[in-house]
Backbone as a chain_set.jsonl record, in Angstrom:
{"seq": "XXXXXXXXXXXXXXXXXXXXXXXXXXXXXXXXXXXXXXXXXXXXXXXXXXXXXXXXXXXXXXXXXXXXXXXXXXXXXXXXXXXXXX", "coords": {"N": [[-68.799, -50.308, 53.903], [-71.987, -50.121, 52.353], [-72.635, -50.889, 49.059], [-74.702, -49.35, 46.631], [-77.302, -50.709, 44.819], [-77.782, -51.268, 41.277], [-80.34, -50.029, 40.562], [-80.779, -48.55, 43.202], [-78.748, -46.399, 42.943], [-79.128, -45.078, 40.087], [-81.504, -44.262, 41.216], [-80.772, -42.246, 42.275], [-78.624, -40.56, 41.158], [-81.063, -39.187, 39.232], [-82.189, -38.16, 41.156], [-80.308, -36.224, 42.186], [-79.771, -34.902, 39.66], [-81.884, -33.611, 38.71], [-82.842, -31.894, 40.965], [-80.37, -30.562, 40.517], [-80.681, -29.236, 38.072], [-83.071, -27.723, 38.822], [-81.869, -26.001, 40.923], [-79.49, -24.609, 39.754], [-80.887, -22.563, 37.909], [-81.429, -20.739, 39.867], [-78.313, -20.66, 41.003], [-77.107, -19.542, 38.956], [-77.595, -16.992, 38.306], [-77.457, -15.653, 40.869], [-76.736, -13.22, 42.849], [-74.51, -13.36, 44.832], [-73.06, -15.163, 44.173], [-71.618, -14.695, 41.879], [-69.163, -14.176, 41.305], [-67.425, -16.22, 41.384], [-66.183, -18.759, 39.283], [-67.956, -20.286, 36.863], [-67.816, -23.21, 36.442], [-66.205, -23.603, 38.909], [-68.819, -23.554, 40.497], [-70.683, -24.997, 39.531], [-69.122, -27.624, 40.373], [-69.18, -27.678, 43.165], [-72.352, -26.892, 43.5], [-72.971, -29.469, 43.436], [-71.656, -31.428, 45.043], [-72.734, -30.982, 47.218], [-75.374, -30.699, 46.831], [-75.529, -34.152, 46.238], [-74.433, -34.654, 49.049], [-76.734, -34.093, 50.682], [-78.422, -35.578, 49.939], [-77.291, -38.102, 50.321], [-77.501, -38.28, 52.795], [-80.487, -38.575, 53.452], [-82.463, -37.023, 52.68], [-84.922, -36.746, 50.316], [-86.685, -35.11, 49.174], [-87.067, -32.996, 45.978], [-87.29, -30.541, 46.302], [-86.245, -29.564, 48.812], [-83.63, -30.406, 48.305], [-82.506, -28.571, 46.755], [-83.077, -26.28, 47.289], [-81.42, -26.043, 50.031], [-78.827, -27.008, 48.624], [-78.046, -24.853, 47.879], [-78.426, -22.688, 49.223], [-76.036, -24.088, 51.115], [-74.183, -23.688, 49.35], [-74.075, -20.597, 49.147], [-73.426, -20.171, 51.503], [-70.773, -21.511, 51.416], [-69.084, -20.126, 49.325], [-70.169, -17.803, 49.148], [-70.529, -13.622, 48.195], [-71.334, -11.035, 49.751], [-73.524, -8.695, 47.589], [-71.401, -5.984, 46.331], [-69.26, -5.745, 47.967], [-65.65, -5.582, 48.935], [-64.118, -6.665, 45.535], [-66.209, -7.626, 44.102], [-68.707, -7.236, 41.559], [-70.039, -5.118, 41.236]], "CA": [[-69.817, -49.485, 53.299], [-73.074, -50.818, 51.433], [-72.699, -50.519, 47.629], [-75.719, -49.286, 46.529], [-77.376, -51.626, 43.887], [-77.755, -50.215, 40.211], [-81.392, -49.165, 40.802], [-80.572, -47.511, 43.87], [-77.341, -45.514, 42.377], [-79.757, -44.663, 39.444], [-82.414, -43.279, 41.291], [-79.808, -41.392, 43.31], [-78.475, -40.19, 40.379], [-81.738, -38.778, 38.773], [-82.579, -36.755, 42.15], [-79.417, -35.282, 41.886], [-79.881, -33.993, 38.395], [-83.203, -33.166, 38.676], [-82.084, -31.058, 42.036], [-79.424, -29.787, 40.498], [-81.011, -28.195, 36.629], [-83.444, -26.722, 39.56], [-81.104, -25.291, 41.941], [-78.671, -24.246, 38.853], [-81.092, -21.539, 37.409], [-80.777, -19.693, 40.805], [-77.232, -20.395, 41.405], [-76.234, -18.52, 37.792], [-77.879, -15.655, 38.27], [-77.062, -15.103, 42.079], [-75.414, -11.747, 42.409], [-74.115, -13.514, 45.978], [-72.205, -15.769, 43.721], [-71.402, -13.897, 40.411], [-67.861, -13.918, 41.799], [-67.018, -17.186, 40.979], [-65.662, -19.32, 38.223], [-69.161, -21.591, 36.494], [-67.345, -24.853, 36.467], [-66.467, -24.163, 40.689], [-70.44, -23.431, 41.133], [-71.144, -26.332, 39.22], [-68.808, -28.751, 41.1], [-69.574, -27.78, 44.639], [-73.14, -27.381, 44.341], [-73.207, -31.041, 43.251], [-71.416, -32.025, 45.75], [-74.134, -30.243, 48.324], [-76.459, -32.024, 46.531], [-74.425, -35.275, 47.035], [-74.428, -34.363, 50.392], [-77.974, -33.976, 51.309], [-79.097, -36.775, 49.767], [-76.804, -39.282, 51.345], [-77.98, -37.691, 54.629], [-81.4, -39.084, 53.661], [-83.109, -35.878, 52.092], [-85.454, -36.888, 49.096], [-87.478, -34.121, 48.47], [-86.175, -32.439, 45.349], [-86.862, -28.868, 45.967], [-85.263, -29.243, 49.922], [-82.173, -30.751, 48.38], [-81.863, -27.82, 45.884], [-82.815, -24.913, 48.66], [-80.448, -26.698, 50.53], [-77.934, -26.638, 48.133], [-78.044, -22.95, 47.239], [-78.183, -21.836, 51.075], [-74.781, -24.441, 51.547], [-73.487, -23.046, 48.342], [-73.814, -19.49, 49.222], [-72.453, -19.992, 52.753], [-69.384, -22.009, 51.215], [-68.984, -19.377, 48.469], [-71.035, -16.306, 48.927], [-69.999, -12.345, 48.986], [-72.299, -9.615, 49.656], [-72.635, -7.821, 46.157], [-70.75, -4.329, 46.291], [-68.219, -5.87, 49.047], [-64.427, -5.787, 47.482], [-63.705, -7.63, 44.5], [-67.316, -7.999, 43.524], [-68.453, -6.63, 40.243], [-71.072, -4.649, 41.291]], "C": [[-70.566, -50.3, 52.255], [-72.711, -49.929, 50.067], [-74.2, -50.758, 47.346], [-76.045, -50.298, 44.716], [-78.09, -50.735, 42.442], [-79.547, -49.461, 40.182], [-81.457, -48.031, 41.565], [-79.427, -46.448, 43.789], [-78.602, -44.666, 40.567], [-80.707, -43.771, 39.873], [-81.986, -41.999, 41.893], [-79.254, -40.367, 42.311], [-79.585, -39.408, 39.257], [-82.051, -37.921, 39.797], [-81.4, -35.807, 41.989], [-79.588, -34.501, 40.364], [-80.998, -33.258, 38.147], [-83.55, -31.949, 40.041], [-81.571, -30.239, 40.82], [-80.124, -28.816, 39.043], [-82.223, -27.545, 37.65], [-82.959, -25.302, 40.386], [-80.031, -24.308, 40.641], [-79.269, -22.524, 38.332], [-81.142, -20.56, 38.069], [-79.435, -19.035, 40.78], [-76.625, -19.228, 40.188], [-76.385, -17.367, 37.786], [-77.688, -14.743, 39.322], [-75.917, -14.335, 42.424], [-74.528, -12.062, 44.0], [-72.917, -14.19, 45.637], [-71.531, -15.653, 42.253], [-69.865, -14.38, 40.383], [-66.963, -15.136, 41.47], [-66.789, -18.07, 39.983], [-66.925, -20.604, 37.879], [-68.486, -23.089, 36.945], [-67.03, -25.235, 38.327], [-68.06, -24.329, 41.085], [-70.771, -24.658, 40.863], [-70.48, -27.837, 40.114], [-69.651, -28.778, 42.256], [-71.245, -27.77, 43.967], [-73.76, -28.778, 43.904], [-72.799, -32.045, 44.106], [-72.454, -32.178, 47.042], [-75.026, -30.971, 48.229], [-76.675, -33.11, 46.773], [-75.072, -35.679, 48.63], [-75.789, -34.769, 51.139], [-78.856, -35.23, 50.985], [-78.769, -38.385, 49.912], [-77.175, -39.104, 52.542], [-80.049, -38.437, 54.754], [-82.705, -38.142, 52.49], [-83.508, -36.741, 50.316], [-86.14, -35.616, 48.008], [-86.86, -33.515, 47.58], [-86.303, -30.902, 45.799], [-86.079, -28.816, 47.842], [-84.041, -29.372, 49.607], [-81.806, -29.688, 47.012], [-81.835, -26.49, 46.835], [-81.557, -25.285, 49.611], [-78.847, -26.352, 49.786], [-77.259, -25.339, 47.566], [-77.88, -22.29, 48.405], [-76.823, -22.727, 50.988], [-73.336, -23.891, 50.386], [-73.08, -21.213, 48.722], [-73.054, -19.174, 50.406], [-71.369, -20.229, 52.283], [-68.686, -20.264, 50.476], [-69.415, -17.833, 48.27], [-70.024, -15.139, 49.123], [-70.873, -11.641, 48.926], [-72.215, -8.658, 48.453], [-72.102, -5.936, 46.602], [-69.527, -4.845, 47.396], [-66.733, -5.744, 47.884], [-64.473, -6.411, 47.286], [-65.047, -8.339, 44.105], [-67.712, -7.056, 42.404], [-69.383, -5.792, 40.267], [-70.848, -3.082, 41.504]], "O": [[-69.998, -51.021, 51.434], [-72.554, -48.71, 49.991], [-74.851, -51.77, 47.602], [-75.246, -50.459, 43.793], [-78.79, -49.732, 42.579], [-79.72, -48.333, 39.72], [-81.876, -46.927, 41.218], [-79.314, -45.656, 44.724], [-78.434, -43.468, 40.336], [-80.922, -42.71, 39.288], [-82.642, -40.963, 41.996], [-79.433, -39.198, 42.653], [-78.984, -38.951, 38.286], [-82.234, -36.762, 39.423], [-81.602, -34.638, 41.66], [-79.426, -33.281, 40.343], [-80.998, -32.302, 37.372], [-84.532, -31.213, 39.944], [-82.25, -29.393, 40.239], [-79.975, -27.597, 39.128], [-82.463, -26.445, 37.153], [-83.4, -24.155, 40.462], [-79.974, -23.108, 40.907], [-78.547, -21.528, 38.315], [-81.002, -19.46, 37.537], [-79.139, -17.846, 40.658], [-75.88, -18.284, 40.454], [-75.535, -16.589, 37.352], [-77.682, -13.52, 39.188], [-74.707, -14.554, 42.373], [-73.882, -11.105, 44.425], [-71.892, -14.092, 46.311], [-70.991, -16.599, 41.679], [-69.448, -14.962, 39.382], [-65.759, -14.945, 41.299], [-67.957, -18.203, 39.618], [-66.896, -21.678, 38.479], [-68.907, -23.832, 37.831], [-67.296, -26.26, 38.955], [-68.436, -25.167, 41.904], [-71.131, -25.437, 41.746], [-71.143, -28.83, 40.412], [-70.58, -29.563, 42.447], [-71.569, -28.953, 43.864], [-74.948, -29.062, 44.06], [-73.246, -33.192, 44.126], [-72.822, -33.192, 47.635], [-75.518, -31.733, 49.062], [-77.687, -33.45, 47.386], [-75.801, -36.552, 49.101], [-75.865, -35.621, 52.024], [-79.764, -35.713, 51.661], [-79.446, -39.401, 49.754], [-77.092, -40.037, 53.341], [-80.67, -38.676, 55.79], [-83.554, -38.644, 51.753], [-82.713, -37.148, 49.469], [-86.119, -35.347, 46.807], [-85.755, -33.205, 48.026], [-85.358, -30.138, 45.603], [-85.313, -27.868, 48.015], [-83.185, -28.755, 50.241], [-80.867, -30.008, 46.282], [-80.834, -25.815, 47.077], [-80.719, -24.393, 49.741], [-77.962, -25.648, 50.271], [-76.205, -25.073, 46.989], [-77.148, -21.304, 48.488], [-76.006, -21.874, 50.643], [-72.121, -23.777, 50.547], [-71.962, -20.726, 48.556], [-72.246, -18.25, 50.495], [-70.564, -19.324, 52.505], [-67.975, -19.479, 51.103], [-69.05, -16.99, 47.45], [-69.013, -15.239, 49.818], [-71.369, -11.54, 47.804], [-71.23, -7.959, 48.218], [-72.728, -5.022, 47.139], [-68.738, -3.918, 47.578], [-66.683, -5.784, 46.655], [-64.777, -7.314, 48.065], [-65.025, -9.533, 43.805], [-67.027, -6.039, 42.297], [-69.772, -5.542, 39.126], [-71.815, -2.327, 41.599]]}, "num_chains": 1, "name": "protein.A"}
């Protein structure tokens, strides 16, 4: 496996954050994912993020829709289903 060189781990590292404080102000408020513990939301959908943008994906707002649709599949419940707070 190619080690990416510190420019390219940097810029990799700024889409992801710049993704993710996008995708974030959804994920907190999403009554699909209420249900869950902040610090799991926050791992996984970083990993999602991760994910999509080793796959090639630059665009920031695909790799945050992205991450919020793979987040809610991983994680989601329908609000009012049991054990939701609704």
């Amino acid at each position: 496996m190619d080690h990416p060189s510190p420019q390219q781990q940097h810029a990799f590292d700024v889409l992801v954050s710049v993704a993710f404080e996008k995708s974030w102000r959804f994920v907190e408020k999403d009554p699909f994912l209420t249900h869950n513990a902040e610090a799991l939301l926050r791992a996984r959908l970083r990993v999602h993020l991760e994910r999509s943008l080793e796959t090639g994906e630059k665009n920031v707002l695909h790799l945050a829709n992205n991450a919020i649709w793979n987040l809610r599949t991983e994680l989601g419940r329908q609000p009012g289903s049991p054990g939701s707070r609704s």
